[in-house]
KOLLUMPA-6010 format. One record per residue: x, y, z of N, C-alpha, C in turn. Coordinates in pm, whole numbers, padded with zeros to 5 digits, always signed. Layout:
BEGIN
XYZXYZXYZ...
END
This chain:
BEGIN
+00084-00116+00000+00000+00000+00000+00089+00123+00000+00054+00210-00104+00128+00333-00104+00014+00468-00063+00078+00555-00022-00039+00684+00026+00074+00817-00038-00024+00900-00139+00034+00958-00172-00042+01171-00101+00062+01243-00079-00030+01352-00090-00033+01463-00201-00157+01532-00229-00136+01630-00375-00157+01770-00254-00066+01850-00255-00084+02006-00191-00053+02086-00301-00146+02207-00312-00135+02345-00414-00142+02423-00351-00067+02547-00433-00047+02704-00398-00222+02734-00413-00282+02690-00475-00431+02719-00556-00514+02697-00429-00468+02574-00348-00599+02578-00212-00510+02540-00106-00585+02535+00044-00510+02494+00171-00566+02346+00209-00471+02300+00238-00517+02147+00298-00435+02071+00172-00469+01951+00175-00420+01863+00103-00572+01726+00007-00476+01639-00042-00590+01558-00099-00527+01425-00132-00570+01284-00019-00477+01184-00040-00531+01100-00110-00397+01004-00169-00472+00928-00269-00395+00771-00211-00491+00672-00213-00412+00570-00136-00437+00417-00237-00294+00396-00263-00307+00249-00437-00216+00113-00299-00304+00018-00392-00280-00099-00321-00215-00119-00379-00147-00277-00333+00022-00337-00367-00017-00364-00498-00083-00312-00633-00123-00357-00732-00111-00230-00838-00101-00122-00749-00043+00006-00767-00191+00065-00799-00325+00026-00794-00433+00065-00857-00488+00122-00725-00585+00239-00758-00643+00324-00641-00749+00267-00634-00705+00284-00453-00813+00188-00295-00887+00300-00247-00850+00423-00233-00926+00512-00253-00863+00663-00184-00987+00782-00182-00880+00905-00186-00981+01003-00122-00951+01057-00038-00978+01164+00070-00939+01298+00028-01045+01405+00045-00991+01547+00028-01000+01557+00120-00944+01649+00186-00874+01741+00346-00860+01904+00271-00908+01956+00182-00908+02075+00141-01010+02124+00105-00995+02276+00114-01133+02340+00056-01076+02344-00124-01176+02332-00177-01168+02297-00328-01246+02388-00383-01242+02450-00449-01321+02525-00569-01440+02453-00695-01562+02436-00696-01583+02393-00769-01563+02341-00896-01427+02447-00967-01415+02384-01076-01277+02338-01015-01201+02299-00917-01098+02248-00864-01155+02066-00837-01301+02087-00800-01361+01969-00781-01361+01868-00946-01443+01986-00971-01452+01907-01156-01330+01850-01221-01249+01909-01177-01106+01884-01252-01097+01761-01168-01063+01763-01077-01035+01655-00966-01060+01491-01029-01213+01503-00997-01295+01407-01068-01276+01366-01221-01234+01453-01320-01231+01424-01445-01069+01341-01429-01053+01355-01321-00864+01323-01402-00776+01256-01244-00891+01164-01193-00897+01076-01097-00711+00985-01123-00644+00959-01070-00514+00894-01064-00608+00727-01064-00634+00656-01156-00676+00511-01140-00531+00422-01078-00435+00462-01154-00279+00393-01150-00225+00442-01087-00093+00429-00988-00013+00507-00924+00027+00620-01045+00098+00543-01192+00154+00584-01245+00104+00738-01333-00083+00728-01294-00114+00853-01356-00131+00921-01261-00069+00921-01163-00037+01075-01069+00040+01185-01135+00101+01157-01252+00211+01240-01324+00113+01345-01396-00026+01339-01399-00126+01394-01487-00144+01523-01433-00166+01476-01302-00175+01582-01185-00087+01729-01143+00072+01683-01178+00141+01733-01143+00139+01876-01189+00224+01981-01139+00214+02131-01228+00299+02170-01175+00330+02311-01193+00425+02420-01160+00360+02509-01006+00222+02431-00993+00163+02482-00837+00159+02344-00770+00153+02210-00800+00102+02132-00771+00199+02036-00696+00198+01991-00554+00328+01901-00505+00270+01783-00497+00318+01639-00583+00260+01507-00479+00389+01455-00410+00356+01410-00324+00452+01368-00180+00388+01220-00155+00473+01136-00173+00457+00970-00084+00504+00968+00055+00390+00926+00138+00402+00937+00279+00460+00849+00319+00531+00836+00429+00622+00726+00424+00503+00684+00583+00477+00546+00574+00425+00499+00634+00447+00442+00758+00458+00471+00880+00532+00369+00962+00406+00363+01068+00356+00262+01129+00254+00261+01211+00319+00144+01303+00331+00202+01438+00370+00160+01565+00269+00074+01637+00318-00004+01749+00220-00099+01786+00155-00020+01883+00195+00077+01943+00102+00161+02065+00031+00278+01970+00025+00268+01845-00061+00334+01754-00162+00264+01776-00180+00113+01730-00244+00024+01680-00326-00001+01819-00273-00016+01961-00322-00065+02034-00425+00056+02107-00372+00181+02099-00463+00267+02107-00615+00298+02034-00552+00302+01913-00665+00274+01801-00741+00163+01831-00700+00070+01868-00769-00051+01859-00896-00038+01969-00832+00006+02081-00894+00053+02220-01006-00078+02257-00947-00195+02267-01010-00327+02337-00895-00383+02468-00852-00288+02523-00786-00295+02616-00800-00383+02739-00922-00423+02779-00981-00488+02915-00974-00620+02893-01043-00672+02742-01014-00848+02683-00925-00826+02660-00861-00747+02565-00762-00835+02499-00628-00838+02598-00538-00897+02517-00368-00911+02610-00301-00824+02535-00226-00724+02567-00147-00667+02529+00001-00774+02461+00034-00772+02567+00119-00904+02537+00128-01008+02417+00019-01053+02433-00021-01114+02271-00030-01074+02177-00138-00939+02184-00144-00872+02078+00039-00809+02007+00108-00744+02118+00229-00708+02055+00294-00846+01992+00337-00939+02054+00352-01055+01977+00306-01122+01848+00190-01106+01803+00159-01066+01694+00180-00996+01553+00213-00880+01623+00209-00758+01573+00341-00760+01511+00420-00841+01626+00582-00839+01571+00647-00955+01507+00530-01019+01443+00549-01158+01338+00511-01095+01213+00403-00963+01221+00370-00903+01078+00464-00823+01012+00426-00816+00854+00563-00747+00767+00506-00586+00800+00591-00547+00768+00522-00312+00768+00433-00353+00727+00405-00362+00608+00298-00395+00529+00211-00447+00531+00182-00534+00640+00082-00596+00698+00040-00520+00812+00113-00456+00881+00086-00353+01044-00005-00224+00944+00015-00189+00870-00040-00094+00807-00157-00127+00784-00184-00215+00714-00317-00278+00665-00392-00312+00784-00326-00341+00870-00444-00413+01008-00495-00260+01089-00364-00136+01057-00440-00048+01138-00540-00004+01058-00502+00052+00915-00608+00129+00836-00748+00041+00874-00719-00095+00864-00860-00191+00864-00946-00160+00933-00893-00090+01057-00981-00092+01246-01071-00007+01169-01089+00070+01146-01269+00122+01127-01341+00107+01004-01333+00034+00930-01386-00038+00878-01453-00228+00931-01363-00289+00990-01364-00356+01087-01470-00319+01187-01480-00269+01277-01575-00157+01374-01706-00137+01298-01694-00051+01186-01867-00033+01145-01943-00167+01038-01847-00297+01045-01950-00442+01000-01962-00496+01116-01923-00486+01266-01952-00554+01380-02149-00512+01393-02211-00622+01379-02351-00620+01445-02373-00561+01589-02486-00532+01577-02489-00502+01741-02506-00608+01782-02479-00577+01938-02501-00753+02012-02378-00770+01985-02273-00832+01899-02170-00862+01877-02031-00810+01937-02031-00898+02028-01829-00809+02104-01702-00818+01987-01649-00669+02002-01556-00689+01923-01387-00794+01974-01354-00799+01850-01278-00958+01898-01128-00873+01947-01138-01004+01999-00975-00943+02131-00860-00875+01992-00785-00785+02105-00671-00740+01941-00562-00831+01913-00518-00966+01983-00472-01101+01935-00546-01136+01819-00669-01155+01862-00727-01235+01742-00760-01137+01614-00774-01017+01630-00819-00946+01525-00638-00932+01396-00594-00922+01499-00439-00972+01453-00390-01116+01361-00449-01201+01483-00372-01328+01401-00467-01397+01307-00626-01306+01280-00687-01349+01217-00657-01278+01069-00599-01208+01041-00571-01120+00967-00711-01094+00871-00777-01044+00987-00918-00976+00917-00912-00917+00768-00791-00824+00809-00801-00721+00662-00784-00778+00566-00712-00903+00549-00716-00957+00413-00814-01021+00382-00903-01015+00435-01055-01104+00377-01110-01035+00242
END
């Protein structure tokens, strides 16, 4: 998974674009105020490929690859099932996965979170770990 950011002189904030290990876009967040025809443009000329981020580019326009590093007291915070689960385990876990897999299990947590039914306890952060949910 790569996460890229687009920032312009033209607006404030940014606009991320995030391509799976396949290099094809998983999907993309604005964090800026946009101009309507900043929107239109946007949309007409969507990055499908990593490789058409180059479309984007300009003489106002910066894209930046975020360099990703997500920590296990990121994850365990985020995770916030603190009372079941084991810490212990869960870090053990955590430290059998590649970057690339710690990444994917954090982005997963809220998505993960809004398919839990009600009624349904969410699963200890061992198991949400060694089940490797996100790749389902």
């Amino acid at each position: 998974m790569k996460i890229f950011q687009l920032t312009s002189q033209s607006f404030t904030g940014y606009i991320e674009f995030v391509f799976d290990d396949n290099t094809l876009l998983n999907s993309y967040a604005i964090h800026a105020e946009l101009s309507e025809s900043q929107q239109v443009y946007l949309l007409k000329n969507i990055p499908r490929e990593i490789i058409e981020l180059g479309k984007l580019k300009s003489s106002t326009v910066t894209i930046t690859e975020i360099d990703q590093e997500v920590t296990f007291e990121m994850f365990w915070n985020r995770y916030d099932e603190k009372i079941r689960s084991s810490k212990k385990k869960a870090l053990s876990g955590w430290n059998k996965m590649s970057k690339a897999n710690q990444v994917r299990a954090f982005r997963f947590i809220s998505k993960y979170e809004s398919n839990i039914l009600p009624g349904t306890a969410k699963k200890y952060a061992e198991t949400y770990l060694n089940a490797e949910l996100w790749a389902n």
